[in-house]
C-alpha positions as a LaTeX table, in Angstrom:
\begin{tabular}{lrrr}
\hline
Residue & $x$ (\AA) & $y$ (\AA) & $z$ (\AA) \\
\hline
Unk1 & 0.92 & 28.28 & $-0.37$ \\
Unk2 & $-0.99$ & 28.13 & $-3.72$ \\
Unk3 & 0.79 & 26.53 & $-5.86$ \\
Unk4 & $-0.30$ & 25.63 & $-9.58$ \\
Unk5 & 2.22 & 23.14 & $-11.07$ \\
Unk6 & 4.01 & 20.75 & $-9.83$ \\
Unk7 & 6.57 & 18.45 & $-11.29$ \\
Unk8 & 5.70 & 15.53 & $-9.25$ \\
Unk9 & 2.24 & 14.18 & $-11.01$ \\
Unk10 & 0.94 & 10.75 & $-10.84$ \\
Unk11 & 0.70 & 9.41 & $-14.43$ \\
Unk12 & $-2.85$ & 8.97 & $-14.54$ \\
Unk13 & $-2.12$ & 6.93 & $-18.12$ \\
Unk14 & $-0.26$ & 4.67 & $-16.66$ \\
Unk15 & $-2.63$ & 3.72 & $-13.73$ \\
Unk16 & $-4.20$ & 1.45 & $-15.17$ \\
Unk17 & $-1.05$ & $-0.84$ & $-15.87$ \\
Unk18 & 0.43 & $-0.72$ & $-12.64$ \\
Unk19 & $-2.75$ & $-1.32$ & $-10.72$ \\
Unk20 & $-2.58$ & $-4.79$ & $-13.11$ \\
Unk21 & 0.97 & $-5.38$ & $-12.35$ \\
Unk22 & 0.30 & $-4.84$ & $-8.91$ \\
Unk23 & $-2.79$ & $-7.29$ & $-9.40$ \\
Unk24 & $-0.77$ & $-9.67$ & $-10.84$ \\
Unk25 & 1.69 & $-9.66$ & $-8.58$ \\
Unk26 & $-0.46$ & $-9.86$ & $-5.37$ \\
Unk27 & $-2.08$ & $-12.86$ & $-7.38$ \\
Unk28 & 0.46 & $-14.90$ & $-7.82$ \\
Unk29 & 1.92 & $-14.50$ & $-4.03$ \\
Unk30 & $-1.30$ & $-15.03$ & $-2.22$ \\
Unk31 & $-2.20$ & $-18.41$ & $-4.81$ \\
Unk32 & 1.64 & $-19.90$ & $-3.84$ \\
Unk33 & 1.14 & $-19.53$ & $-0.11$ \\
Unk34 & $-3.10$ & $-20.39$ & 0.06 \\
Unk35 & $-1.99$ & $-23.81$ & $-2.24$ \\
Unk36 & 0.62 & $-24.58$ & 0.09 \\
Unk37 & $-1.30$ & $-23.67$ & 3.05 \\
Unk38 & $-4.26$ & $-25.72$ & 1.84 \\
Unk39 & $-2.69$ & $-28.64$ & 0.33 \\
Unk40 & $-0.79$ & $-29.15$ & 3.89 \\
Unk41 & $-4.07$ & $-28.83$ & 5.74 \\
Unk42 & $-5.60$ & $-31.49$ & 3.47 \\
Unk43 & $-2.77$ & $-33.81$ & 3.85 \\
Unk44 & $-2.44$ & $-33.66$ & 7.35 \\
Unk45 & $-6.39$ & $-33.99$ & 7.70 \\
Unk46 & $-6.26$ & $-36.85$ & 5.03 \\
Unk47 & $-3.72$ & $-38.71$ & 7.27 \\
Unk48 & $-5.54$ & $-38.14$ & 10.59 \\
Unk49 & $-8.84$ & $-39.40$ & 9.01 \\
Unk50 & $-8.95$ & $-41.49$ & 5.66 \\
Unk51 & $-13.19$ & $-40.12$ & 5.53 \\
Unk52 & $-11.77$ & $-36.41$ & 5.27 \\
Unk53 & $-14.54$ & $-34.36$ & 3.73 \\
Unk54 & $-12.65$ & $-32.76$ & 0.62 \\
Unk55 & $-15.66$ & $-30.61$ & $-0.13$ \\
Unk56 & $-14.62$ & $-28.71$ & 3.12 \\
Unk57 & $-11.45$ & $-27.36$ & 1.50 \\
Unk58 & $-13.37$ & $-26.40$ & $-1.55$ \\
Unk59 & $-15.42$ & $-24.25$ & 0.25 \\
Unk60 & $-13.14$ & $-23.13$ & 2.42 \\
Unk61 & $-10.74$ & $-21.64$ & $-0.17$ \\
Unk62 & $-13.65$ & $-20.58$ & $-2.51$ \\
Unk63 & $-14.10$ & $-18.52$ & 0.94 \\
Unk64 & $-10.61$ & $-17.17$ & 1.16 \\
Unk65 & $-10.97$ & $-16.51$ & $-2.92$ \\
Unk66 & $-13.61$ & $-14.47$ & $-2.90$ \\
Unk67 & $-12.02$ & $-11.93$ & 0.55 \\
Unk68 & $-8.69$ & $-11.92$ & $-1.18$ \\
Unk69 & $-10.64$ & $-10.25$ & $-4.44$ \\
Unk70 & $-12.69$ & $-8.09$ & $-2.42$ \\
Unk71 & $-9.90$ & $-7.14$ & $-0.87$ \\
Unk72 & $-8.12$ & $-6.61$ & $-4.03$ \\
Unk73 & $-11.02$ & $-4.76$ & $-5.38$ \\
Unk74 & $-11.31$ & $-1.76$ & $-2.33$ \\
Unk75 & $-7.01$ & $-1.70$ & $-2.90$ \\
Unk76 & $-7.72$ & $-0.97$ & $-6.76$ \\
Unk77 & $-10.50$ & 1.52 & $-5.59$ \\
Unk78 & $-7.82$ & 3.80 & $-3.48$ \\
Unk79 & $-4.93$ & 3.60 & $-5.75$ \\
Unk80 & $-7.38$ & 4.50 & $-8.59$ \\
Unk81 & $-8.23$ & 7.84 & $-6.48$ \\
Unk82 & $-4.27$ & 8.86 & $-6.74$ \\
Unk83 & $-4.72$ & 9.01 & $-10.58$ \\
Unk84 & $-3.59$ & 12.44 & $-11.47$ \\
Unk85 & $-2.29$ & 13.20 & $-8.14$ \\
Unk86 & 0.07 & 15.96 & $-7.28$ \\
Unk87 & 2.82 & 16.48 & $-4.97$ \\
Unk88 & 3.75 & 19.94 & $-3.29$ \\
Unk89 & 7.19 & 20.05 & $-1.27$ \\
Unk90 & 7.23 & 24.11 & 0.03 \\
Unk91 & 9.22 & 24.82 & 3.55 \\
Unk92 & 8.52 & 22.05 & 6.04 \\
Unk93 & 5.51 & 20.64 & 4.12 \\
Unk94 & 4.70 & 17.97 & 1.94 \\
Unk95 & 1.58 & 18.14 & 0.33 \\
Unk96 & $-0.70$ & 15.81 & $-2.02$ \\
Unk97 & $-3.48$ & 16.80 & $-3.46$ \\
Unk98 & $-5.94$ & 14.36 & $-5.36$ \\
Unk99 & $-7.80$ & 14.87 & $-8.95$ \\
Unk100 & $-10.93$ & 15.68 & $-7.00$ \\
Unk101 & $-9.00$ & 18.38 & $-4.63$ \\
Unk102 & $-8.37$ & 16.05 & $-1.69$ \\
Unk103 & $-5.72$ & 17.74 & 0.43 \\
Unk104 & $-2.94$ & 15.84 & 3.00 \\
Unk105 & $-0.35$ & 17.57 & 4.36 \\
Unk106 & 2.24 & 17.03 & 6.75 \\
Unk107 & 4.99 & 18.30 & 7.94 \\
Unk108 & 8.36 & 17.09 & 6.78 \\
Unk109 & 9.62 & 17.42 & 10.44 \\
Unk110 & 6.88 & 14.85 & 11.93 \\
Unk111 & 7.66 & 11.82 & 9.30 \\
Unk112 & 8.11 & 8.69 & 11.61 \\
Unk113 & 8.01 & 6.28 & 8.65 \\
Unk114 & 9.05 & 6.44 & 5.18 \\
Unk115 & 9.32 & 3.41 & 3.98 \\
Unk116 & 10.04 & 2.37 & 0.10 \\
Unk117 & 8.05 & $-0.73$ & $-1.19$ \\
Unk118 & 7.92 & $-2.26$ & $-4.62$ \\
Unk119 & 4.70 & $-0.52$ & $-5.72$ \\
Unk120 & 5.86 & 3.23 & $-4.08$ \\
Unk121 & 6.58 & 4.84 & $-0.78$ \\
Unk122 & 4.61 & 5.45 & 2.13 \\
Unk123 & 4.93 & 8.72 & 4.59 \\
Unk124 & 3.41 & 7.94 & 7.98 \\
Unk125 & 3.39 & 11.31 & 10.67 \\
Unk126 & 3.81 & 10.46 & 14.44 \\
Unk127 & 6.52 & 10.01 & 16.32 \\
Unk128 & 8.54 & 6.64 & 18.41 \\
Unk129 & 5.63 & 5.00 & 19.14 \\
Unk130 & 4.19 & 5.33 & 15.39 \\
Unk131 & 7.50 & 3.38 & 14.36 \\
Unk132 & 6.76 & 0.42 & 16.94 \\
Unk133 & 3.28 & 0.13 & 16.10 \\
Unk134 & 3.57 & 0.46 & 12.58 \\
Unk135 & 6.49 & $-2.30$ & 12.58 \\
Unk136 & 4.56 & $-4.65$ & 15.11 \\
Unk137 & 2.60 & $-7.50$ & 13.17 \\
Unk138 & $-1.20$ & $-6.77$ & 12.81 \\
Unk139 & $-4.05$ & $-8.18$ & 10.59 \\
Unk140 & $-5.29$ & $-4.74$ & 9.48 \\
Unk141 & $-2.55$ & $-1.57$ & 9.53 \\
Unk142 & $-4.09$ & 1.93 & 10.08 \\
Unk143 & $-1.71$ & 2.83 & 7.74 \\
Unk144 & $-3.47$ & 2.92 & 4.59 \\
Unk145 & $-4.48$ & 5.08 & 1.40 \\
Unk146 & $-6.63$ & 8.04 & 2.50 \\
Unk147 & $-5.88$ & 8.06 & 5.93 \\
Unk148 & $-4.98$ & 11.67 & 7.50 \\
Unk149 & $-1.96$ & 10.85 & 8.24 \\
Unk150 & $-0.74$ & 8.70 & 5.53 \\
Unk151 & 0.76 & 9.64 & 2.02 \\
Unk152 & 1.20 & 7.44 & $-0.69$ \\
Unk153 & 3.10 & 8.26 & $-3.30$ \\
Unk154 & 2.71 & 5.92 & $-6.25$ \\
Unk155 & 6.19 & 5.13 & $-8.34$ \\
Unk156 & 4.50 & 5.74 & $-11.66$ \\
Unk157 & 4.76 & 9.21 & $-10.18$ \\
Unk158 & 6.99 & 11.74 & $-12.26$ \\
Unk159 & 10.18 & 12.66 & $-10.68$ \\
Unk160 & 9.77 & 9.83 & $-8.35$ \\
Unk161 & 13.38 & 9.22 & $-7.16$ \\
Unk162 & 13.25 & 12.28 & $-7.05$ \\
Unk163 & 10.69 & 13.14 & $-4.68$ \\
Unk164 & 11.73 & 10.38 & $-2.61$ \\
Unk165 & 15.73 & 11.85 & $-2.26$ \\
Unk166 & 14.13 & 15.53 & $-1.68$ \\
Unk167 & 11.70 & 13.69 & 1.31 \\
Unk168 & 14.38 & 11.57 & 2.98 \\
Unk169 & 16.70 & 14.60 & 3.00 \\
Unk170 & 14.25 & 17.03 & 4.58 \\
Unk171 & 13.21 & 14.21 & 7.13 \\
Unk172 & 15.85 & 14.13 & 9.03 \\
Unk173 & 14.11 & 12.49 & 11.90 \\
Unk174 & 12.36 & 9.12 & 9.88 \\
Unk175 & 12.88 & 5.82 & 10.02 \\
Unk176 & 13.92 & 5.04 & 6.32 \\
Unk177 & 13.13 & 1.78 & 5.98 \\
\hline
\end{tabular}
């Protein structure tokens, strides 16, 4: 299955826009809920105890500042890696392959998750207990850029809608969330 061109590339000019509207985005939800979050902790302390030590919640959401940018950071690091991505559908197999010639594959018939978010759509292989696990609340999801069983496909991708219509056809046996 060698393949040379595909139609479905990840604009590599536009990555650098949607990783800020992404940013931007992720910015503004996690300040709305960490003020309201913080400023309810500090009134409820405040009321408990009138001495409440303010410089506490200074620190504490300096803290929380500087793991939601690191955090931010290793995101921006993984989708940068899908810049010039490609996307292969041949037979039963979807395959992506990186700029620097990192191959996943999987077949169309194992997708347990394809599920459509603002910034694109994740595939996830597996199989029942995939779909409870990856639906079950967790602090950190397996599920992530670069994982072997995980494909991300960007929507700054061309043919995006697409791709996405060709996938959900083919995987007959996905949760389509």
């Amino acid at each position: 299955m060698t393949e040379t061109k595909s139609k479905y590339i990840v604009d590599s000019r536009q990555m650098d826009d949607y990783v800020q509207t992404l940013n931007k985005r992720g910015v503004i939800r996690f300040s709305i809920v960490t003020i309201l979050i913080l400023a309810s902790q500090t009134l409820i302390a405040y009321r408990l105890d009138n001495d409440f030590p303010f410089w506490v919640m200074i620190i504490i959401s300096i803290i929380i500042a500087g793991a939601f940018y690191f955090g931010l950071r290793l995101g921006n690091d993984k989708l940068s890696q899908l810049a010039g991505a490609s996307f292969f559908i041949d037979n039963n197999i979807i395959k992506q392959q990186t700029a620097n010639n990192v191959i996943t594959q999987l077949k169309l018939s194992e997708i347990a998750i394809i599920n459509k978010k603002y910034s694109g759509t994740i595939l996830v292989k597996g199989g029942v207990l995939t779909r409870i696990d990856y639906m079950r609340p967790k602090k950190t999801s397996p599920y992530q850029i670069g994982s072997p069983d995980t494909i991300f496909i960007p929507s700054i991708t061309s043919n995006y809608w697409e791709l996405v219509d060709k996938i959900k056809e083919l995987s007959t046996q996905a949760a389509k969330l």
